[in-house]
C-alpha positions in Angstrom: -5.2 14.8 -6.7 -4.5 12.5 -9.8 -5.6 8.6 -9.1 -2.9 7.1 -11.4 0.2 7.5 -9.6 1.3 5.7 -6.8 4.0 8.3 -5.4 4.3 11.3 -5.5 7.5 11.9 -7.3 8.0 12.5 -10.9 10.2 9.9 -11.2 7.7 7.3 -10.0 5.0 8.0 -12.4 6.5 6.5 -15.4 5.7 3.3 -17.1 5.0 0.0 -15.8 6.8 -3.2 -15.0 10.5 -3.9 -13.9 11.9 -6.4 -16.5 14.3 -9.5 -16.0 14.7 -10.4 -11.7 12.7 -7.5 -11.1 9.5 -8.3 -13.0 8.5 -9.3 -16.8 5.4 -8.5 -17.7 4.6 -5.9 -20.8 5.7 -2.9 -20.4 3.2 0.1 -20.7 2.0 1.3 -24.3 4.5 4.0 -24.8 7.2 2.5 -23.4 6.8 -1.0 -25.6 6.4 1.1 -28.8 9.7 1.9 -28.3 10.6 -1.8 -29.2 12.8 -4.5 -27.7 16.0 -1.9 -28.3 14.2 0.2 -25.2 14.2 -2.9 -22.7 17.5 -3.8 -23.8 19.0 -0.3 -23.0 17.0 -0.6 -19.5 17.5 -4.1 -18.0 21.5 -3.5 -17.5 20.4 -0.3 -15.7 17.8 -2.5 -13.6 20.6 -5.0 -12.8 23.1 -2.5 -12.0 20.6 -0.6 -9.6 20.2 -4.4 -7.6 23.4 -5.4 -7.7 24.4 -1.5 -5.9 21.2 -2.0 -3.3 19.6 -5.4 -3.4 17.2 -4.2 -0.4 16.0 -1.2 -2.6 15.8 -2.6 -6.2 16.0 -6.6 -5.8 13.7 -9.1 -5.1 11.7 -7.9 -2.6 12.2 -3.9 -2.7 11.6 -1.2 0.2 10.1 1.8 -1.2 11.6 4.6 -2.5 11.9 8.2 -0.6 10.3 11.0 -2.6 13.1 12.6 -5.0 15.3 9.3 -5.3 16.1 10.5 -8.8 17.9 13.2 -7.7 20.5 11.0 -5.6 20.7 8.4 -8.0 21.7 10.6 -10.7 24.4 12.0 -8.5 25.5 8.8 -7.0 25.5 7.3 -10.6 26.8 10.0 -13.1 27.4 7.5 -15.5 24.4 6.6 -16.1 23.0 9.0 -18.5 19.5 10.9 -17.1 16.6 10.0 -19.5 17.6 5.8 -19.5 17.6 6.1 -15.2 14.5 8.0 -15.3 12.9 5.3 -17.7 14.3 2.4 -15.6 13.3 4.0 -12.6 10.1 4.2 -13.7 10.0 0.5 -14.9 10.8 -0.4 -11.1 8.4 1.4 -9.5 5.5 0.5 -11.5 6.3 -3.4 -11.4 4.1 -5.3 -9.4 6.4 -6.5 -6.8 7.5 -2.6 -6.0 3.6 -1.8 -5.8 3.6 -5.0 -3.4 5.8 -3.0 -1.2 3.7 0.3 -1.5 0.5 -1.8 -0.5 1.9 -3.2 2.4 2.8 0.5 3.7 6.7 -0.1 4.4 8.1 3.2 5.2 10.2 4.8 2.1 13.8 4.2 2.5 16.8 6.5 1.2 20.1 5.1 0.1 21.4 4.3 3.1 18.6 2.2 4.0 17.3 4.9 6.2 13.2 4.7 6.9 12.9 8.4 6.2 8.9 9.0 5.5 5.9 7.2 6.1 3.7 6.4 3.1 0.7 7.9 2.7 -2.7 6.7 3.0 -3.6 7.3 -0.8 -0.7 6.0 -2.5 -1.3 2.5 -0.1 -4.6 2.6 -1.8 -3.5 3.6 -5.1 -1.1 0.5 -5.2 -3.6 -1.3 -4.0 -6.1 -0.4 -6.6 -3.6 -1.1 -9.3 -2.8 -4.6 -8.2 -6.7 -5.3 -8.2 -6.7 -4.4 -11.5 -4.1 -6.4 -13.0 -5.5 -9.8 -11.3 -8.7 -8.4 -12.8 -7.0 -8.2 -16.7 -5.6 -12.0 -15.3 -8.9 -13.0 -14.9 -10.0 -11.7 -18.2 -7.4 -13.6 -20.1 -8.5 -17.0 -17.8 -10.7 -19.5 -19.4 -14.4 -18.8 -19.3 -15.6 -21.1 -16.7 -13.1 -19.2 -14.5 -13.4 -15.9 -15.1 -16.2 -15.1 -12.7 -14.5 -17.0 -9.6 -11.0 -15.3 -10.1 -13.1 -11.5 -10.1 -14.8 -12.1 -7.5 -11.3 -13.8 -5.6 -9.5 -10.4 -6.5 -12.6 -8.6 -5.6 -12.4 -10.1 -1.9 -8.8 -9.4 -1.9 -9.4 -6.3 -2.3 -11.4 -5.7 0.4 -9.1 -7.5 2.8 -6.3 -5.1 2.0 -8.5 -1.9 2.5 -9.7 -3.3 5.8 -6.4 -4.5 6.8 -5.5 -0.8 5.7 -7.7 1.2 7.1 -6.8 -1.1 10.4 -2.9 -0.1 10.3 -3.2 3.5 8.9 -2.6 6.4 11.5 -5.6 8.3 10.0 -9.4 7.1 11.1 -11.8 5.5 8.9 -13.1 8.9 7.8 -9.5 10.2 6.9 -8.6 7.5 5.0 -11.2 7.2 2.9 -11.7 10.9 2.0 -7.7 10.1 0.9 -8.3 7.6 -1.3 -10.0 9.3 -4.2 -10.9 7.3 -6.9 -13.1 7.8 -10.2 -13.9 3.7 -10.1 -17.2 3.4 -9.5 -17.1 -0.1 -8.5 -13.9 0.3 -6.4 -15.6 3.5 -4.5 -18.2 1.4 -3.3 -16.4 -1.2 -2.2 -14.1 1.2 -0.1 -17.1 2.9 1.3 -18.3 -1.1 2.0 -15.3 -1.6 4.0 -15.5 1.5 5.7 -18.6 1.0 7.2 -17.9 -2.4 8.0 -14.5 -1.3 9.6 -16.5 1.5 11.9 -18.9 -1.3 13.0 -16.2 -3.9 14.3 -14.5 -1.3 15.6 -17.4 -0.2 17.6 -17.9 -4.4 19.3 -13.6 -3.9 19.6 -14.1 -0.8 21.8 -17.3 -2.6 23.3 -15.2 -6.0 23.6 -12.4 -4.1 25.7 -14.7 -1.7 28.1 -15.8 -4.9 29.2 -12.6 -6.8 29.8 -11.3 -4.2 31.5 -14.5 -3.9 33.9 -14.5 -7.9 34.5 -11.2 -7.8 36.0 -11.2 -11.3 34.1 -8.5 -13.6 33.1 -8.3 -13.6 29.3 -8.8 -17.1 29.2 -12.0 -16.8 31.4 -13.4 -13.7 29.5 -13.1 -15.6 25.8 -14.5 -18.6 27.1 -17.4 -16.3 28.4 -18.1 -14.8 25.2 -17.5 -18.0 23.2 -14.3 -17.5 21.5 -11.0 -18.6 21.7 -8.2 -17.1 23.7 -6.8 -15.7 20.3 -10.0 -14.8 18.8 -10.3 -12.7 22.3 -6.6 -11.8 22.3 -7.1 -10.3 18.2 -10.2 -8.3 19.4 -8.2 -6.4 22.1 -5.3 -5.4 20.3 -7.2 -4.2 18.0 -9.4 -2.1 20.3 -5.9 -1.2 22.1 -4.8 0.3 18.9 -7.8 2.1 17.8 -7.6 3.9 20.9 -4.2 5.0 21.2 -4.6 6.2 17.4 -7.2 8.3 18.5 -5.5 9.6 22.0 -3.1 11.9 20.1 -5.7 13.3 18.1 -7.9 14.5 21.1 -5.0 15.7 23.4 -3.7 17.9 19.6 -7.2 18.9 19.6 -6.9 20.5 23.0 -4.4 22.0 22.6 -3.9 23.5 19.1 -7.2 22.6 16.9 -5.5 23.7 13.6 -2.5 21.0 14.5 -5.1 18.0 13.7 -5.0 18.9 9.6 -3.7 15.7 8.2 -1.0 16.5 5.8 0.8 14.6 2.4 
């Protein structure tokens, strides 16, 4: 599997960053040696596009279903094919479109419809992306601030693969062996994360076998282990979760063992 794009779809590997309401920084390469006459030809497009469905190309984007193109091009003949591939491309590279991606909002047809989850390695391929440009912001920062604003992106990262890992159907184990990466750096850090994410989720499971056993008020059992009734509260759902994402699993693996191959 490539690293680079984000979806799936042809039409969302193409160049990088919505211009005008929907984002402004350069363009990639190939697309700015085309010159200011290629934005130009785009940004009515773009506007278009948001003025036809604001929740799908505005401000704050959902993202796209897989094979968009397709019912853009029929739903907007008049827009010729090459300048709504190259705009659609613009939109789904920009940063607030990857934003969306990260934060693993289900892809959306048309009609608003939620019609797919996304998929564990394009979360983290988005994610990976945005680390990187706050990593090229930090490089044009002044000197004395170079090194904090890495390492701020850098713990950012981190955050996001925990928080993740956390919210993805697949376990620790699956979701790493999705997100492939040839980053060095960015490999260890996931596998960082990973092992940190197995070891609080080992004291979540611990944390809850114990409520559950107290027969405790939640108030009584956070004051008893020193934390606060949120604190407490935080720790359980999360246990809570963790197991009902793994309950499915071992009932599929009862019954049909091949049914447990994680697809996309």
């Amino acid at each position: 599997m490539s690293e680079s794009p984000v979806a799936a779809s042809p039409e969302e590997a193409s160049p990088q960053n919505a211009p005008s309401h929907l984002e402004s920084p350069a363009l990639q390469p190939e697309l700015a040696a085309k010159g200011k006459s290629a934005r130009a030809d785009v940004r009515p497009i773009l506007q278009e596009l948001a003025q036809k469905w604001p929740q799908l190309f505005g401000e704050r984007p959902l993202p796209l279903k897989r094979g968009i193109f397709s019912d853009l091009a029929q739903t907007c003949p008049h827009i010729e094919v090459e300048a709504l591939k190259q705009a659609l491309g613009m939109h789904t590279r920009s940063t607030r479109y990857l934003q969306a991606i990260a934060a693993g909002q289900p892809r959306h047809d048309l009609q608003l419809h939620a019609v797919e989850d996304i998929a564990a390695e394009h979360v983290f391929h988005a994610l990976t992306e945005l680390y990187r440009r706050k990593l090229r912001r930090a490089e044009r920062a002044a000197p004395a601030q170079q090194s904090a604003q890495q390492e701020q992106a850098r713990q950012w990262l981190a955050k996001r693969l925990g928080l993740a890992m956390e919210h993805s159907a697949l376990s620790v184990a699956e979701f790493v062996q999705a997100a492939h990466t040839r980053d060095a750096a960015i490999a260890a850090l996931l596998q960082q994360v990973a092992e940190q994410q197995t070891q609080r989720s080992a004291r979540d499971e611990a944390m809850l076998r114990a409520y559950e056993a107290g027969g405790v008020s939640l108030e009584d059992f956070a004051e008893m282990y020193g934390l606060s009734t949120r604190e407490a509260s935080a720790i359980l759902t999360r246990a809570r979760r963790l197991a009902a994402k793994q309950a499915p699993t071992a009932t599929g693996a009862d019954a049909a063992p091949a049914s447990t191959a994680v697809s996309e």
